[in-house]
N, C-alpha and C positions, 0 to 999 in steps of 0.2 A: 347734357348740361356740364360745363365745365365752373372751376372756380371764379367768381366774379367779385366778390368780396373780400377783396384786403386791404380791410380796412377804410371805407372810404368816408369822408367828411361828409354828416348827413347836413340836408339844406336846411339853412336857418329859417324859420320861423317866426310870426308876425303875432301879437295879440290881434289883429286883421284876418289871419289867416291861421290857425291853431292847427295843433293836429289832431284828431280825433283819438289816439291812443299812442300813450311813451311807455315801453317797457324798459325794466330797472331789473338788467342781469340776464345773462343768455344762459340759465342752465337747461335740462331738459325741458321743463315745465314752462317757461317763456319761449323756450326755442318751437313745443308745440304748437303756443297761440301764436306765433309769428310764422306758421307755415301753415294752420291756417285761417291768418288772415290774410294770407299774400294772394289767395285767388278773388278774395271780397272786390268787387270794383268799387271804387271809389270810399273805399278807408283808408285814411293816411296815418299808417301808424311806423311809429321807430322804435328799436331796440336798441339800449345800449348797455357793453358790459366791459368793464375795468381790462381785463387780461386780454393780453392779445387775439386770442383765439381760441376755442373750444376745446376744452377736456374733462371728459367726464372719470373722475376718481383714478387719475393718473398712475398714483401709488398702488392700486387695487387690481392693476390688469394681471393679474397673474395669468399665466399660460393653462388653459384650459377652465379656469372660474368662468360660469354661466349666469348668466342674469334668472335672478328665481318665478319670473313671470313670461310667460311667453312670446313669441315673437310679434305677436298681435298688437301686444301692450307697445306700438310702437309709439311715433308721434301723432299719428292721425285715423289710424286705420278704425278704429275704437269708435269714430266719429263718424269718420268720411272714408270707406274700404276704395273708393277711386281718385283721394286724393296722389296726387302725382309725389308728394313727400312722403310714401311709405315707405317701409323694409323691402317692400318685393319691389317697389320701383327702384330703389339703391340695387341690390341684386340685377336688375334688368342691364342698368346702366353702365357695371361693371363686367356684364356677361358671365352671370352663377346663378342663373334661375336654375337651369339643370344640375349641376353640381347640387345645390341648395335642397333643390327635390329630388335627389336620389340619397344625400345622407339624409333624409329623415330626420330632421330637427326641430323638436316644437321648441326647444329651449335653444338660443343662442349662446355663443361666447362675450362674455363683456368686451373685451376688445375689439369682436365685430358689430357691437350698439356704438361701443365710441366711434370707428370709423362710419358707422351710418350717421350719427348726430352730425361729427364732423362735415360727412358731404352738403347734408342739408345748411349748414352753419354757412358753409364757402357758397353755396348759392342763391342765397335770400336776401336780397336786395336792401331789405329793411334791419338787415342788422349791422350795428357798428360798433367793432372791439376798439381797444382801446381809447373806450371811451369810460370815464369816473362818474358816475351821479353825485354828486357834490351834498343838496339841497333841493326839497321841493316844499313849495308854498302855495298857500292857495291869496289869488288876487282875487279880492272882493268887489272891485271895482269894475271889473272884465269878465268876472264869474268864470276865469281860467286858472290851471293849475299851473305854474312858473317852475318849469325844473331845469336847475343850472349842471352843468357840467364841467369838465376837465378833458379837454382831449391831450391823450400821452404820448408821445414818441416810443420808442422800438427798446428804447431800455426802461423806459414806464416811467420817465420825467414831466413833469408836465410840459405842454408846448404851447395852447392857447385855451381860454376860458369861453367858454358858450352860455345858451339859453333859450332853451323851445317853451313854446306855451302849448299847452293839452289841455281839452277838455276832461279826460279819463287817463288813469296811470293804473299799471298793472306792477306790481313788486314780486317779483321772482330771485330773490337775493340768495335762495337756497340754507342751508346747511351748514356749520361749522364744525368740527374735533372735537369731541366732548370730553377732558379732564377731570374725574372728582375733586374735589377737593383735598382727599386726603396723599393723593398721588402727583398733585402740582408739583410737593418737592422733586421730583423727579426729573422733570423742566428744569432744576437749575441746577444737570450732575453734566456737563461739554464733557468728561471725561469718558461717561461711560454712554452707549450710544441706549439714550433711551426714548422713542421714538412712538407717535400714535400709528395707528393701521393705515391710516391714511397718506402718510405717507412712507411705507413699505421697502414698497420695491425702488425707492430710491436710497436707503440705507440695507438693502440685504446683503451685500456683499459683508459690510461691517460687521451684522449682526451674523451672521455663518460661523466671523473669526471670534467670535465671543468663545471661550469656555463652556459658558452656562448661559443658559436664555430662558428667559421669562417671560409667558403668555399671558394678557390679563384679559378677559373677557370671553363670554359664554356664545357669542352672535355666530352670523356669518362670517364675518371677516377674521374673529378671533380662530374659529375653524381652519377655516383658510391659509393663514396664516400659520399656524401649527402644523398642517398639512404640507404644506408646501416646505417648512424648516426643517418638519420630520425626513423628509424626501431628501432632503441636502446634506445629514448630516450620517455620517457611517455606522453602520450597526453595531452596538454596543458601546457608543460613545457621544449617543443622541444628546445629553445633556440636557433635557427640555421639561420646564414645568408647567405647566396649561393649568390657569386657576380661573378659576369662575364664580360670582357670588351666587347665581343661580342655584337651585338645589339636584339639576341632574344637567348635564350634556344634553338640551332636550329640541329632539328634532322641531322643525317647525309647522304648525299647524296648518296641511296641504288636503284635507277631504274637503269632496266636492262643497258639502254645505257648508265647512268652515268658511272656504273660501269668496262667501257671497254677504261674508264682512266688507268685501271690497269691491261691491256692488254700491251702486248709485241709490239701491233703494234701502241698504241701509246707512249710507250716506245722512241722508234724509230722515231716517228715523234716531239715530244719533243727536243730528239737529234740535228735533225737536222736542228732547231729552231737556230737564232743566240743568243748569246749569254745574251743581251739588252732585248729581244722578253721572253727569257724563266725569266729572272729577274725579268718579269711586271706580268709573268704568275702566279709564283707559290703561292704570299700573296692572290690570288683571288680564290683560288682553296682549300680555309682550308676547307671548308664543303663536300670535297671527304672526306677527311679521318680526320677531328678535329672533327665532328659535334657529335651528341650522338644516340647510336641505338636508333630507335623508343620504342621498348619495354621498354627499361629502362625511356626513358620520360614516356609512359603510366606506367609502375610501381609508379612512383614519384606520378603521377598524383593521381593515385589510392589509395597510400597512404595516400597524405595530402585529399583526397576527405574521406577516411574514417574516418578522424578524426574531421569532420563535421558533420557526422549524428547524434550526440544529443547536437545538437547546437554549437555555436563558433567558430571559426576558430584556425587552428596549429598555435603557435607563432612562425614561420619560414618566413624567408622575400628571398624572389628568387630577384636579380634585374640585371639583365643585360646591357646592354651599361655603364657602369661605372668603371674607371679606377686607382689604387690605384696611389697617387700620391707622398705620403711618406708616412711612417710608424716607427713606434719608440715605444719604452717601457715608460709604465707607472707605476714609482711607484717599480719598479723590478717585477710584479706579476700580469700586465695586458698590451697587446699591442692596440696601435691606429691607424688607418687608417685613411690616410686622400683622402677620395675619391673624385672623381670629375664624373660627368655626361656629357657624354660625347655631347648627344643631347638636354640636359634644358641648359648645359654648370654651374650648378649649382654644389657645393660645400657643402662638409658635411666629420664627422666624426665619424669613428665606434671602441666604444671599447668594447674589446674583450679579451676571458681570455683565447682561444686555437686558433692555424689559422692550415689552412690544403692548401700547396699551392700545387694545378691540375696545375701548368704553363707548361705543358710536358716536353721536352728533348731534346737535342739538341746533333748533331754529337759530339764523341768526335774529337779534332783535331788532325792531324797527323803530325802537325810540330816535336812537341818532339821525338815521336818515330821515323822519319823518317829525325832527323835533318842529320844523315851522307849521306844523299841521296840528299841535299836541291839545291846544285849544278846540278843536272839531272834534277831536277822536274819542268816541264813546265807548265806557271799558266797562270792566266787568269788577263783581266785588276783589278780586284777586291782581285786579287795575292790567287786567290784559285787556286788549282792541276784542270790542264786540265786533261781530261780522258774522254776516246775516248769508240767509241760503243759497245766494248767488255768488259766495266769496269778496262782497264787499265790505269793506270799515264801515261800520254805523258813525255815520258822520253829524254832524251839528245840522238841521235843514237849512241853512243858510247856505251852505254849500250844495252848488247844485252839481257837480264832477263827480264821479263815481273813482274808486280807490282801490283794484282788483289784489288779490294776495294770492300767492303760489304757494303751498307747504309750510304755509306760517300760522297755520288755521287746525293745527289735532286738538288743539282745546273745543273746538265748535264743531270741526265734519268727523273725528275722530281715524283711528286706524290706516282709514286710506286715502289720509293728507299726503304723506310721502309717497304712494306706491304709486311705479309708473304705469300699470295700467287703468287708474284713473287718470290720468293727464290727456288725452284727446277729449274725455267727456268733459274735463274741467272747462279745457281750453273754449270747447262747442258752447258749455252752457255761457263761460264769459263774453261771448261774441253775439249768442244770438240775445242776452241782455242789453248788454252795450249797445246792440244799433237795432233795438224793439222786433225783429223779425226771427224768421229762424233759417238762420242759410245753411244751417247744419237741424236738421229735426232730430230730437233725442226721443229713446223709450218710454214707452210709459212704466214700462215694467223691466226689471233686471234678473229679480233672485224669486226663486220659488219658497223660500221661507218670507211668511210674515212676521215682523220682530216684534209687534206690535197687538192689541188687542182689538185698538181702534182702526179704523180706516185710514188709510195715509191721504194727505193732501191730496186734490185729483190737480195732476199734473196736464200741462198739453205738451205737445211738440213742438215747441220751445223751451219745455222746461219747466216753466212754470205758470201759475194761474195769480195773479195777483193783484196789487198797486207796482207799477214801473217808477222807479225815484231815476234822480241824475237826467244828465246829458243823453241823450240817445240819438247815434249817429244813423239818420237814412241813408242807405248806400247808393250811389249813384249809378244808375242803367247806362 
């Protein structure tokens, strides 16, 4: 397979002629449902995403950081082991199956998931970058979903305005950089290079020539990130402060049975959690998926440990349980922090002449893009979008379209909203919804813990046992 999409103008659309699915943002989790739905015969569905072309956390590829879930966890494999969109077919294609299975690697390098997303991105007929979702509405009159667009030229100008009509829309808009509030001042020091994790390794040079650097955050990326500053900067002259509000540097929760948090079957029992219950659940549950892989603490470790063996210790200060409480510029050409300790309850201040904030990211919201729909969309006391076990918005029943969500949903499926290796099962259960069949048959059973007292829902191989609401596309033989 070679590249075939660059960019190409998808065909316009009739309320005559609808499409049965528009997707809204190519990141992983839409790029899964659109590989596969590319093998469904006769589902017309399109992707469209603002940026020219695919990259997955650009800022993030550091040289040698591994993706914390295995190679499995690909786009499809989790669903379909022979669909033609996996990891080992990428491998095939490139000629490193051998390679691949002689280094023995269950875990990959993020930089070789981005160039696998990428290949599939460049070959999937049904995706179209530079393309903006503007607007979607729902017509009552057509009982279709109207969603307008912006297609942009090569510097991201707009060029000309569109409008496809879908029965079904899937929103995958991903993620954004998550600031506290009390660290915004920080956004406004141009002087002093003070930058999220996310984007990195596009200011690392800058931040190398800093004096003094400041780590904020406990996660993976704040690790990482440390890790990688520590390695660049000369022994005995590290300068590096790693803070974290957390109360230890605390690896992240990797045994077997933790791990079947991110199973389909507690997916599901999370669900059907009420609403108060799942609320109390999810702030106690950050060390599934916040905490740092083990090896990356043993790396850290092993680092600052060899920079002791001919006496003195790194001048790097790790401190955890400690909270920035403001923050402001000094002087235009150095920022301060005013931290607080959270268990001495003691107070102190740290200045600094580069910050690097790890605070991770946060859903983006779907008010704006989904303001012509705000009238249908059924929320919860907290006026977040309810959405029901199939990853649909509980919609008004007047509307008969179904309204699929990607990673906007930990209020409702919990923990393993974001994690990629539920994204093939997502994608399977939204598909074989969508068009009432099961082109992809899912498990009954995932995890050998029962979370539950009671009996879970009995599921089929489709996924589910129920009432089918919305549009449901027949595929065509």
């Amino acid at each position: 397979m070679t590249g075939q999409n660059a960019n190409p103008a998808p065909p316009l659309t009739t309320p005559e002629e609808p499409r049965d699915l528009v997707g809204i943002g190519i990141g992983p989790f839409n790029l899964s449902l659109a590989a596969l739905a590319h093998p469904l015969t006769g589902l017309d569905a399109a992707f469209y995403e603002q940026r020219p072309g695919f990259h997955w956390h650009p800022g993030l590829l550091i040289d040698g950081a591994s993706l914390q879930v295995p190679f499995l966890a690909d786009l499809v494999t989790l669903a379909d082991p022979a669909n033609p969109w996996s990891f080992l077919s990428y491998l095939k294609t490139r000629e490193r199956l051998f390679p691949f299975y002689f280094a023995e690697r269950f875990h990959i390098q993020r930089a070789e998931y981005d160039a696998y997303c990428r290949w599939v991105s460049e070959n999937l007929p049904a995706l179209h970058f530079g393309h903006q979702v503007d607007a979607v509405r729902w017509n009552p009159e057509r009982d279709l979903f109207e969603v307008d667009f912006t297609q942009l030229d090569a510097d991201g100008e707009a060029e000309a305005l569109g409008r496809t009509y879908t029965k079904n829309v899937a929103v995958g808009v991903g993620t954004a950089p998550f600031i506290p509030e009390p660290l915004k001042p920080l956004a406004d020091a141009p002087a002093v290079p003070v930058i999220h994790s996310a984007d990195y390794l596009l200011h690392r040079d800058r931040l190398l020539a800093a004096d003094h650097i400041t780590v904020i955050g406990s996660g993976q990326s704040g690790a990482e990130v440390f890790l990688d500053l520590l390695r660049h900067r000369p022994p005995g002259a590290e300068k590096i402060h790693w803070l974290a509000r957390t109360e230890a540097f605390a690896p992240m929760e990797y045994s077997k049975l933790g791990l079947e948090h991110f199973t389909p079957d507690y997916t599901r029992y999370f669900h059907s959690l009420p609403q108060s219950v799942r609320d109390g659940l999810v702030p106690h549950q950050w060390q599934l998926h916040k905490g740092i892989d083990a090896d990356t603490i043993a790396a850290i470790h092993e680092e600052l440990y060899q920079r002791t063996l001919h006496g003195g210790w790194p001048d790097a200060v790790l401190t955890p349980g400690v909270s920035v409480r403001t923050a402001g510029r000094v002087a235009n050409t150095r920022v301060e922090l005013h931290l607080e300790h959270l268990q001495q309850g003691t107070r102190s201040r740290l200045t600094t002449d580069a910050v690097v904030l790890a605070t991770g990211y946060r859903e983006r919201p779907l008010d704006q893009l989904l303001a012509g729909l705000d009238p249908y969309i059924r929320r919860d006391s907290a006026e977040r979008p309810r959405i029901d076990e199939q990853y649909r918005l509980v919609l008004d029943p007047s509307v008969t379209g179904d309204i699929y969500v990607q990673n906007a949903e930990r209020h409702t499926h919990g923990v393993g909203a974001p994690d990629l290796g539920l994204a093939a099962w997502r994608s399977a259960t939204i598909l074989n919804t969508l068009t009432g069949t099961s082109p992809y048959p899912l498990p009954r059973r995932t995890a050998f813990t029962s979370f539950g007292l009671q009996e879970p829902k009995q599921h089929t191989a489709t996924g589910l046992i129920g009432e089918q609401r919305g549009n449901l596309v027949r595929l065509k033989n």
